[in-house]
C-alpha positions as CSV (number, residue, x, y, z in Angstrom):
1,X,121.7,158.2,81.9
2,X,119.5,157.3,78.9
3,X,119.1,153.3,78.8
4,X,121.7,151.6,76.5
5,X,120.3,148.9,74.1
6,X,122.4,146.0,73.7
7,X,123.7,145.2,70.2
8,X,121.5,142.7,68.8
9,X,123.8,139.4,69.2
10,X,123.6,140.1,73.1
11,X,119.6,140.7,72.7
12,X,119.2,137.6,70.8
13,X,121.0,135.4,73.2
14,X,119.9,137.5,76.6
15,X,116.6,136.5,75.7
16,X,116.6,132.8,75.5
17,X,118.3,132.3,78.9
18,X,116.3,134.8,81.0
19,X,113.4,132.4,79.8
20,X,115.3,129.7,81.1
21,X,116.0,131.5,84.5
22,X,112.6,132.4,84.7
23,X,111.8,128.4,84.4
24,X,114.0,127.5,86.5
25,X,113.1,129.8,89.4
26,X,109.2,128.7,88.9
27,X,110.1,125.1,88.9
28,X,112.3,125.8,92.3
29,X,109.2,127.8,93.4
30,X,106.9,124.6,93.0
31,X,109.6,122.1,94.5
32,X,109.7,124.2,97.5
33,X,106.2,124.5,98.1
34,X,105.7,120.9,97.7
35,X,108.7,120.6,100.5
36,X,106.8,122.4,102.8
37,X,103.9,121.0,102.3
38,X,105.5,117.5,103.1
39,X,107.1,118.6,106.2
40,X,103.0,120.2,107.1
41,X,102.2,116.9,106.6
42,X,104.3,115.0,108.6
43,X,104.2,117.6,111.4
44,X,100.1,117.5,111.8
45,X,98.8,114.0,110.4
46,X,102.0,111.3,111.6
47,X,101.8,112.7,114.8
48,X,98.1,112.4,114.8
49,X,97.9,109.1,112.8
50,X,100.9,107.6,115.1
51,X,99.1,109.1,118.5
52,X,96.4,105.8,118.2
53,X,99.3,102.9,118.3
54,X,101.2,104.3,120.8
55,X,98.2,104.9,123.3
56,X,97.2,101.3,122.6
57,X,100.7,100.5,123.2
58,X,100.9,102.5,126.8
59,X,97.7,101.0,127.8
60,X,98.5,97.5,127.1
61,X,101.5,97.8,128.9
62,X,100.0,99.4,132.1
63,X,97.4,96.8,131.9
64,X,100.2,93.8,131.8
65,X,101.8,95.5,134.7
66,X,98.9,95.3,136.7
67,X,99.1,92.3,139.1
68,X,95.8,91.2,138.6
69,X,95.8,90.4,135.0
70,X,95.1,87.4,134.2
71,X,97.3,85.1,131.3
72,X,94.2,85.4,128.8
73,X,93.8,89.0,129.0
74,X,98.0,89.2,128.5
75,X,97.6,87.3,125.7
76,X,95.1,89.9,124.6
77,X,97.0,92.6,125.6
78,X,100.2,91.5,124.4
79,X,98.2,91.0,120.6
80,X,97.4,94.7,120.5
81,X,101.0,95.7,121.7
82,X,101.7,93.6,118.4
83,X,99.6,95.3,116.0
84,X,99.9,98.5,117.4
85,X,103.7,98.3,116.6
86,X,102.8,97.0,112.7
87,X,100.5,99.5,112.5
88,X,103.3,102.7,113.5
89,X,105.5,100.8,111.6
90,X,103.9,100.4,108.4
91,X,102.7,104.1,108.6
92,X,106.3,105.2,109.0
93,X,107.8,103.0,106.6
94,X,105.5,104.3,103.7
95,X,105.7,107.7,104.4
96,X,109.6,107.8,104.6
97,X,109.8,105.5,101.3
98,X,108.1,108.5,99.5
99,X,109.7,111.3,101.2
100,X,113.3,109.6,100.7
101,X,112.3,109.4,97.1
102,X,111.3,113.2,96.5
103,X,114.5,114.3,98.9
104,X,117.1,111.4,96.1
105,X,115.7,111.5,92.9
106,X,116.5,108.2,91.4
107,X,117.6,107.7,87.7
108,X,115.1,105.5,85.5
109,X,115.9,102.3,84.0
110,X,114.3,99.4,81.8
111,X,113.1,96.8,84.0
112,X,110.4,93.9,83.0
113,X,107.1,95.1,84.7
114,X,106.0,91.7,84.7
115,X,108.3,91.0,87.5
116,X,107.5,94.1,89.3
117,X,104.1,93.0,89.7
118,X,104.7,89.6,90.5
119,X,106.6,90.5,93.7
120,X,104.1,93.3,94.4
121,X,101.5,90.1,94.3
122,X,103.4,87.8,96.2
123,X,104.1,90.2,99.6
124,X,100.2,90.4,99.1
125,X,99.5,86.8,99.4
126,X,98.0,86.6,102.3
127,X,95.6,89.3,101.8
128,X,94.8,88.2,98.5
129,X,94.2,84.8,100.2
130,X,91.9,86.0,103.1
131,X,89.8,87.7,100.9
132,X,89.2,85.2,98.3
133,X,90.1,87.4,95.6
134,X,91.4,85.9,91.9
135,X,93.5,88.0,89.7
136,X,94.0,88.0,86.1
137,X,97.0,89.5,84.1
138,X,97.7,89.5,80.9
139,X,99.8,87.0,78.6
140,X,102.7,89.7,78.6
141,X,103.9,92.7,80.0
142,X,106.2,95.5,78.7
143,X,109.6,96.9,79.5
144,X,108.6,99.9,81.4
145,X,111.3,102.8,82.4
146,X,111.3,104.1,85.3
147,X,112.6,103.2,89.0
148,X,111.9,99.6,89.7
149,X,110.9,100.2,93.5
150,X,108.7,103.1,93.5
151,X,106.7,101.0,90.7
152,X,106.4,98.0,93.3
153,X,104.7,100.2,96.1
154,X,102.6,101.7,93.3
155,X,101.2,98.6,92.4
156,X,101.2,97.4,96.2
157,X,98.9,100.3,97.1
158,X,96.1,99.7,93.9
159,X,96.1,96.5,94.1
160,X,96.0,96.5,98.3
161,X,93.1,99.7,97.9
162,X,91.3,96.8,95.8
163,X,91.4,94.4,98.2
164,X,89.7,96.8,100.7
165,X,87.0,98.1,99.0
166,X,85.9,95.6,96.3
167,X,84.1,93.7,99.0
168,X,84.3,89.9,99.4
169,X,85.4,87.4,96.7
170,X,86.9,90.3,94.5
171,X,88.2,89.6,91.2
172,X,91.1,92.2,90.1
173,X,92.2,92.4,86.2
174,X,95.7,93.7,85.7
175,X,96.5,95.0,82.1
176,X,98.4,97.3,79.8
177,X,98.0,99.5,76.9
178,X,100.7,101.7,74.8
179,X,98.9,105.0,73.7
180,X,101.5,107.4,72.1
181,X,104.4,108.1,73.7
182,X,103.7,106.7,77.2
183,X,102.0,103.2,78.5
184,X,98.8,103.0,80.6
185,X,98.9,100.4,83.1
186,X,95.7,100.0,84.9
187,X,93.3,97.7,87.6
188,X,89.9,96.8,87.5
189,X,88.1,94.9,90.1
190,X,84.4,93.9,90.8
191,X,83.2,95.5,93.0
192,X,80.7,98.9,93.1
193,X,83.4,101.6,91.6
194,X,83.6,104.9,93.1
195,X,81.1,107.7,93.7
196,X,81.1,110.4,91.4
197,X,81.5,112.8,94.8
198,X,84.7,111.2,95.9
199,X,86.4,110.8,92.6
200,X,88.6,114.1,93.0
201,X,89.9,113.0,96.5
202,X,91.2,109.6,95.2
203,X,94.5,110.8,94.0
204,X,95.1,113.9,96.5
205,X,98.5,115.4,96.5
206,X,100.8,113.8,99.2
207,X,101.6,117.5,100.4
208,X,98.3,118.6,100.4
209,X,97.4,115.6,103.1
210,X,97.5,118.1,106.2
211,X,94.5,120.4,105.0
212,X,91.8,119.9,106.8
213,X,89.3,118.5,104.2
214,X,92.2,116.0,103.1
215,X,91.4,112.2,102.7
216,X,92.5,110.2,106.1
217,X,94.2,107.7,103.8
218,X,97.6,107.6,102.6
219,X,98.0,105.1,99.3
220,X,96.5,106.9,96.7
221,X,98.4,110.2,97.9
222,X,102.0,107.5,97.6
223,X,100.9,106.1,94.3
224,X,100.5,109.9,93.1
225,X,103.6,111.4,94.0
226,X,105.8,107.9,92.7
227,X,104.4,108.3,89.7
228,X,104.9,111.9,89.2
229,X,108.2,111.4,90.3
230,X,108.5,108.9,87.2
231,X,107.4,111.5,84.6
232,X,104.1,109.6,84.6
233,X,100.2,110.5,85.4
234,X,97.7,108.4,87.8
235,X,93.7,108.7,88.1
236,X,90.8,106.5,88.1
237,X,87.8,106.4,85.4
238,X,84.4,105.1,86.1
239,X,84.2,102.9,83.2
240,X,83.8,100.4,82.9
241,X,81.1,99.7,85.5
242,X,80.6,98.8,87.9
243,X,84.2,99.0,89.9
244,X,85.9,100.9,86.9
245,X,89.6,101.7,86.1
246,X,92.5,102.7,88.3
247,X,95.6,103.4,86.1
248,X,98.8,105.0,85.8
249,X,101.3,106.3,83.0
250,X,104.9,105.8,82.7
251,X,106.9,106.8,79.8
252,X,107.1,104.4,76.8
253,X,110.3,102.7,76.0
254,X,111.9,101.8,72.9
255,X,111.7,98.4,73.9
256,X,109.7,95.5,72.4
257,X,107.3,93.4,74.7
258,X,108.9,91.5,76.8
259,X,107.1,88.0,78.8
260,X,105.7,88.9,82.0
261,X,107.7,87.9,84.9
């Protein structure tokens, strides 16, 4: 049978939503891939990463079942039973705030960023504290729209990756810019900036984390996939020197400035 045109109301409109199909089934095609990249993930490095804590944990607890330990070295032992359990717990509870979020999108909303990053400052404290660090902010901050949450552990993991590798006495600036249709919000601390060969890692995909020449750390990878989650981009620029600019993009409200929080 010869092949049967359609009548050209049928063409016009068949044509429009087989684009859309075909968009759809490529942005399923990513989704899925980034699914099963998460689950590669969390099958090869949290069992690996969680393996440490819970050997410290078994030992320590042979060890204080041993009748010839003394009280100081139970003290010692009960210490690293302790930390072990922070440290599986932290691990855990990051990686399942981020998976939770990809598995339940959440709608945005206006919120004042001022107070986001005035609780993501405060659960810092003591860090901030220990490590001498000052920060500076600026007189206001935005509305921002997004999800409220995932912008708190965003700014928990740069500022926290500061406090890390800025060295001692850091000092962190906090700020904001609106450039077109989306605001930069960025950190810049003092110490000696990145190295041009490790730039690229910085922000490596989340699902990307089980390959083999993946970066051991998980914040960056967090703040990545939250913000792309928010509509937004993330990245880090060497200027200025010497520590340079860790920043991320959210999508710019209507909104006028509001006091910072």
């Amino acid at each position: 049978m010869p092949l049967q045109i359609p009548p050209a109301p049928l063409a016009a409109t068949a044509g429009p939503a087989a684009l859309d199909l075909a968009a759809r089934c490529v942005a399923l095609e990513h989704e899925n891939a980034r699914l099963r990249g998460d689950l590669r993930t969390i099958g090869r490095r949290l069992t690996h990463d969680l393996r440490t804590p819970l050997n410290c944990i078994s030992t320590a607890c042979d060890a204080l079942g041993d009748p010839t330990t003394d009280r100081e070295s139970a003290t010692l032992f009960t210490q690293s039973i302790a930390e072990a359990v922070n440290e599986a717990a932290t691990l855990v509870d990051r990686l399942s705030v981020v998976l939770m979020a990809t598995g339940n999108p959440t709608e945005p909303r206006l919120f004042t960023m001022g107070e986001i990053v005035w609780g993501a400052l405060q659960r810092l404290e003591t860090r901030i504290t220990k490590a001498g660090a000052t920060i500076a902010q600026p007189p206001t901050w935005p509305a921002a729209k997004g999800v409220p949450a995932w912008t708190d552990l965003i700014w928990t993991n740069l500022v926290g990756n500061s406090l890390t590798h800025a060295g001692a006495k850091p000092r962190l600036e906090l700020g904001w810019e609106k450039i077109g249709e989306e605001i930069r919000f960025w950190l810049r601390d003092s110490g000696q900036g990145v190295a041009e060969r490790k730039r690229g890692l910085l922000f490596h995909p989340l699902d990307r984390l089980h390959e083999l020449n993946a970066p051991r750390s998980y914040g960056l990878s967090i703040v990545h996939r939250l913000v792309e989650l928010q509509g937004g981009r993330c990245g880090y620029a060497a200027e200025p020197a010497p520590g340079g600019t860790f920043f991320f993009t959210l999508p710019a409200p209507s909104d006028s400035v509001l006091p910072a929080g």
